[in-house]
N, C-alpha and C positions, 0 to 999 in steps of 0.2 A: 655835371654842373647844375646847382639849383636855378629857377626860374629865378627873375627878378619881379618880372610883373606878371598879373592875373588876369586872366581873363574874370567875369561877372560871375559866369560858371561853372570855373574852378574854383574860386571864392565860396561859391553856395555851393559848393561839393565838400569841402574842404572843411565847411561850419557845420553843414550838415542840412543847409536850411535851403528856401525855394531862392531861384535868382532875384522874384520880385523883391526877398526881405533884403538882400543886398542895396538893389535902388533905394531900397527905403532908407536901410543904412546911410548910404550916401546923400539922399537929399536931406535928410535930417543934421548933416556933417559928422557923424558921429564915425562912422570911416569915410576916412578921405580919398577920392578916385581919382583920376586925371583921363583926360579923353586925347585917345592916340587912334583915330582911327573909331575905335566905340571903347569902353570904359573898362579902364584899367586900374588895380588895387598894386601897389609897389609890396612887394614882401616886408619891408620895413615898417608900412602904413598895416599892414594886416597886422605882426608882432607887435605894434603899439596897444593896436586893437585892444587884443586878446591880453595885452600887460595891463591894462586901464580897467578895461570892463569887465576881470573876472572877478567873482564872486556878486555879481549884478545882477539884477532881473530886468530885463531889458523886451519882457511881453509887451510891455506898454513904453513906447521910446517916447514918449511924452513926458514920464511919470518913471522915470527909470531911480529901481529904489537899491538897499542891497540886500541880500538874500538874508 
């Protein structure tokens, strides 16, 4: 059975990136988390993610342009 939700650091295992860019993700809202306990990514919220913001450059979440 697939997970449903994430741990921070399956997330940043999974993108490839540090847990801190996840935080960041999150307080920027750009993925959306929800706090069970400490902070979880729903599988659903991850696949929007990755369906929204690919072909993005997202070095700068400020100023996020498309590639």
């Amino acid at each position: 059975m697939d997970p449903v939700l994430y741990t921070v650091a399956e997330v940043a295992e999974l993108l490839k990136i540090n847990r801190n860019a996840v935080y960041e993700l999150i307080s920027k809202n750009i993925l959306v988390g929800l706090k069970l306990g400490s902070m979880k990514i729903t599988k659903a919220e991850l696949m929007r993610f990755l369906n929204e913001y690919v072909g993005k450059d997202l070095s700068d979440l400020d100023d996020i342009k498309k590639l």
